[in-house]
C-alpha positions as CSV (number, residue, x, y, z in Angstrom):
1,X,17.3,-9.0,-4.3
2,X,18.1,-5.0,-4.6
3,X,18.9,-5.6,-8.1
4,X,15.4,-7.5,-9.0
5,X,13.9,-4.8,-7.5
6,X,15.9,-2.1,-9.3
7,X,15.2,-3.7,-13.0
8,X,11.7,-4.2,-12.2
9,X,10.9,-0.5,-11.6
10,X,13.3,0.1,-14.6
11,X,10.6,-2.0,-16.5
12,X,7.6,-0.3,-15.6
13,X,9.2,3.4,-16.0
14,X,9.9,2.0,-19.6
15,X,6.2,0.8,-19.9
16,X,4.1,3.6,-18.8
17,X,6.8,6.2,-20.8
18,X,5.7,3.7,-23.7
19,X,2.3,4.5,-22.8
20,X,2.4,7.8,-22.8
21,X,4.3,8.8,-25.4
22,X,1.9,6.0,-27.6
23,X,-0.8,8.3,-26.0
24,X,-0.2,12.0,-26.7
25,X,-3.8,12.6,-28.9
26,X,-5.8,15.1,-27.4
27,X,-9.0,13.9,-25.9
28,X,-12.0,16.3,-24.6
29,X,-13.6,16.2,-21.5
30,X,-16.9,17.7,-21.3
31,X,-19.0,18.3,-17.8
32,X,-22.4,20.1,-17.1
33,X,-23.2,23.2,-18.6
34,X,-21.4,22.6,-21.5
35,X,-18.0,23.4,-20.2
36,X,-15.4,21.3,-21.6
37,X,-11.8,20.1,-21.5
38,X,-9.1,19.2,-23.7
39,X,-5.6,18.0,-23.0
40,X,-3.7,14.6,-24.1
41,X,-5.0,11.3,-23.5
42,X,-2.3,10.7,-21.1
43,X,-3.0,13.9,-19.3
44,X,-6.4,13.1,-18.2
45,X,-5.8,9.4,-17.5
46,X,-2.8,11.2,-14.7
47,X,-5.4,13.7,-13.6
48,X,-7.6,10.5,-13.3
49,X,-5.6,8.1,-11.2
50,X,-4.4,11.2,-9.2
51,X,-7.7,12.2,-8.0
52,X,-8.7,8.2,-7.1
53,X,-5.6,7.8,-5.0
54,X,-6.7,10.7,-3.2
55,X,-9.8,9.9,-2.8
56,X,-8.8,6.5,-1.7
57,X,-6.3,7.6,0.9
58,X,-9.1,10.5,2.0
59,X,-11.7,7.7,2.6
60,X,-9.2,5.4,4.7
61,X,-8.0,8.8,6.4
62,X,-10.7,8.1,10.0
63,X,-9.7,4.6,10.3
64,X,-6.4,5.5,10.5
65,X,-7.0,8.5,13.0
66,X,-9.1,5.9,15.3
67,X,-6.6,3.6,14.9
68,X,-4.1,5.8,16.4
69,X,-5.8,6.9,19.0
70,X,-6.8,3.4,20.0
71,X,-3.1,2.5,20.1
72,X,-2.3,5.5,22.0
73,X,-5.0,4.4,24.8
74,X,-3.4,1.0,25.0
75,X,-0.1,2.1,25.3
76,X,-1.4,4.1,28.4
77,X,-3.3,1.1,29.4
78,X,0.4,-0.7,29.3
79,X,2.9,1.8,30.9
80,X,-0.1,2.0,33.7
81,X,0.4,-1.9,34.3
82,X,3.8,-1.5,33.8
83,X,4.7,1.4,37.0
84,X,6.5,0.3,39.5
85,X,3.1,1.1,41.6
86,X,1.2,-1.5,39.6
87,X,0.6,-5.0,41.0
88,X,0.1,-5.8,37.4
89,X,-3.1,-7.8,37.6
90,X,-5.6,-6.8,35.6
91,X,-8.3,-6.2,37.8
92,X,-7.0,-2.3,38.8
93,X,-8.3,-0.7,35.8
C-alpha cells in the first residue's frame, strides 16, 4: 500500500512539473490605479492557490478554536464524573 502511495505522488510531482515548465510565459496582472504585475503564468497561478488555502484555513480557523474549547469543557465535565468523589450520576452537575 506504501508503494501505491509513493508512485502516486511521484505521478503528480511529474504532472504539475509538466505544468509548469509547459507554463513559463509571462502573464500581467493589473489592479486599481493602474498598478500592475508581471511574472510567469505558473507564478501567479502558485501565488493564487497559496492565498486560497489560506484564506480557507483562516476562515475554518473559529470553528476549530470553539471546537477545542468545547472538548476541553467536556473533558472537565468527564474527569468531574470520573473522581473518586463522584457518585457518577448525572444529576450533580
Amino acid at each position: 500500500m506504501r508503494v501505491i502511495g509513493w508512485v502516486l505522488k511521484v505521478l503528480l510531482f511529474a504532472a504539475l512539473l509538466g505544468f509548469a515548465l509547459k507554463n513559463t510565459s509571462p502573464v500581467t496582472v493589473r489592479y486599481y490605479f493602474g498598478s500592475s504585475w508581471q511574472a510567469p503564468l505558473v507564478v501567479v497561478l502558485l501565488a493564487v492557490f497559496a492565498l486560497g488555502a489560506a484564506a480557507g484555513i483562516f476562515g475554518t480557523l473559529g470553528h476549530i478554536i470553539r471546537q477545542r474549547r468545547e472538548i476541553a469543557g467536556l473533558r472537565r465535565q468527564l474527569e468531574l464524573r470520573r473522581s473518586p468523589g463522584s457518585s457518577g450520576s448525572p444529576d450533580e452537575s
